[in-house]
N, C-alpha and C positions, 0 to 999 in steps of 0.2 A: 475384749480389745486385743487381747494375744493372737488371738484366732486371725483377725484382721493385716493384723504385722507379719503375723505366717502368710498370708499369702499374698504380700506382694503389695503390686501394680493395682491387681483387681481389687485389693480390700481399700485403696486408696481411692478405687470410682465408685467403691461403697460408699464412702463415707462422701465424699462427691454430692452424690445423688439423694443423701440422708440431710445433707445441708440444703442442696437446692430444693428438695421439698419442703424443710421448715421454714425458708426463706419464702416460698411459693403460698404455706397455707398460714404465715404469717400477713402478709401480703393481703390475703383473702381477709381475714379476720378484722384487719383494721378497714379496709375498703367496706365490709359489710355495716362498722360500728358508723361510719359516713355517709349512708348509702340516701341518697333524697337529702343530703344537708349541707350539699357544696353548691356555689351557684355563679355562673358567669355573669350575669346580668344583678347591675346592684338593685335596678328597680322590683327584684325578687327575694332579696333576702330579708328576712325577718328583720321589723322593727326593733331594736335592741342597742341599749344607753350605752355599750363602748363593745369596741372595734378593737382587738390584738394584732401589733403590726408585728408579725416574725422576723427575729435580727436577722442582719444581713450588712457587711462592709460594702459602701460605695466603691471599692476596688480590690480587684484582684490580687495576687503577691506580687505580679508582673507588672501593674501598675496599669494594669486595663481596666475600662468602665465593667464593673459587676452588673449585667444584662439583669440579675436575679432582684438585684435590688431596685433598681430602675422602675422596671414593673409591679412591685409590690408597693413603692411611695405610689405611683400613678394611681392602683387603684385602690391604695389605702385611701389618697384624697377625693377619688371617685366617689367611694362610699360613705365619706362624711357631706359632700357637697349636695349628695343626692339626699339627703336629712335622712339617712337611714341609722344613724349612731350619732351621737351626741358627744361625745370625746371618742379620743383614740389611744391606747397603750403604745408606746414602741418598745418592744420586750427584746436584749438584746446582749450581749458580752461587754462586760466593763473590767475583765479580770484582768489585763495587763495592762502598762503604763505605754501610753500613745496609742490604743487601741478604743476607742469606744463609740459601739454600733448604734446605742442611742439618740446619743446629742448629733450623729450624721441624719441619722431619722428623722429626726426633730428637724433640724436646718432644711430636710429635704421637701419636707411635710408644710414648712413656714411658708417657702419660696412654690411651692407651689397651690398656695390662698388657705391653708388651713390655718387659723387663729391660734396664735404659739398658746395661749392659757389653757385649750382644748387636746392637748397635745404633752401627757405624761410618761415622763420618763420609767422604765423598768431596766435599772442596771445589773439585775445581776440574771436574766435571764439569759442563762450561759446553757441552758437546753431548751427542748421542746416541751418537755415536760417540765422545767422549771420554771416556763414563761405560762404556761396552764396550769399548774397548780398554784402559781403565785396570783396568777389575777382572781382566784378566788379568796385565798387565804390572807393575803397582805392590801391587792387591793379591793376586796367586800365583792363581787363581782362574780354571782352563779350562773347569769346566762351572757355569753358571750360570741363574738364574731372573731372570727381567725383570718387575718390577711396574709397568703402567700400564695405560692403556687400550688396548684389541686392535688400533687402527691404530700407536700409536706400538710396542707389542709386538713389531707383524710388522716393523719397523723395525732398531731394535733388534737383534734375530734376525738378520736379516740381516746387519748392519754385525758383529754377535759371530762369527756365521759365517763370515764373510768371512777374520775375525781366526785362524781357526783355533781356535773354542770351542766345545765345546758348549751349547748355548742353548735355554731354554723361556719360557714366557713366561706369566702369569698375568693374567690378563683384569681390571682392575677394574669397578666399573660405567659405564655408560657415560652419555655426559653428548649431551642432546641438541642435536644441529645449532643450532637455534634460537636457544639458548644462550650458543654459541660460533663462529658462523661465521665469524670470523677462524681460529679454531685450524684448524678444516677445510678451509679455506685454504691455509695454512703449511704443512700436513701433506702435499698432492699438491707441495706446488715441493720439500719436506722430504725426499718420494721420489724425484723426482729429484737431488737434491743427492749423496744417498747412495745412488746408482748409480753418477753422477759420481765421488764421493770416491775409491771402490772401484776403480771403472775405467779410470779417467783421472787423476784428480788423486793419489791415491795417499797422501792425506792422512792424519797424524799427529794425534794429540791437541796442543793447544794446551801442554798442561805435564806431565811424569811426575812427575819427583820419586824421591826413595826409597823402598826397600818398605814395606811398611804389612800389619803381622800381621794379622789377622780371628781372632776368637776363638770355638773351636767347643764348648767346653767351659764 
């Protein structure tokens, strides 16, 4: 590391270029662990008793409609209406007071024709990985569908696979860069976090709790 401080400017587009390829073959790695298990069309994805809706606030800081969530209730209820999942998780952040991405899910999921008893809450899924390791471990639930957008999907996938799940992933639409290039952002360090998690830190969900029935009937 001394070596690098000695010289500068250039040891700094070393280290540059040392990160944008771990970001790059992080990137790679989770895209291959999804590769043939993400799917636009719900009349394509595999038959499978409940569906992970990815949290997401109905609004931004600024108080504008969140494009990210919009798309992900649509085709969360897409893919129950099309009888391809039988319930639906809403896996989301409950950690602070006036915040919770659930019961917005929920509300969103009702009004648009999804049957509220079909329709279970996951409050403490405050990651991506906490919302996939949980639907196995709290709510019984080895093969599962992932509802978001197809980068946070191939994600997702991965960390489930990881877990020992089977996992697909259902494409919402997609929200453009211009948009949101914070979230595009978050999303390459987001891949390497959870390559990391997996393969070095080894990391747990924040909170389990007790099991939690899913209702298929």
């Amino acid at each position: 590391m001394k070596w690098l401080l000695k010289l500068g400017g250039l040891g700094a587009g070393v280290l540059m270029l040392v990160a944008a390829g771990a970001s790059i073959g992080c990137e790679w790695w989770v895209a291959r662990a999804a590769k043939g298990r993400c799917f636009d069309e719900a009349a394509l994805v595999p038959e499978t008793p409940v569906a992970v809706v990815l949290g997401a606030s109905p609004r931004l800081a600024d108080g504008r409609p969140n494009l990210f969530f919009l798309a992900r209730m649509e085709a969360a209820a897409a893919l129950f209406k099309a009888g391809r999942v039988k319930a639906l998780i809403v896996s989301g952040d409950n950690g602070t007071r006036g915040y919770d991405e659930p019961t917005e899910m929920k509300t969103a999921l009702v009004r648009l024709g999804v049957p509220h008893q079909r329709v279970v809450c996951d409050f403490a899924g405050f990651r991506t990985l906490d919302s996939a390791v949980r639907a196995k471990e709290v709510f019984g639930q080895d093969r599962v569908v992932f509802v978001s957008q197809r980068f946070h999907n191939e994600r997702a996938i991965y960390l489930a696979r990881s877990a020992g799940m089977d996992a697909h992933g259902f494409n919402a639409r997609d929200v453009p860069v211009a948009a949101a290039p914070r979230t595009f952002l978050r999303e390459k360090l987001a891949s390497v976090k959870a390559v990391l998690d997996v393969t070095v830190l080894k990391t747990r969900p924040r909170f389990l709790g007790g099991k939690v029935a899913v209702p298929l009937e």
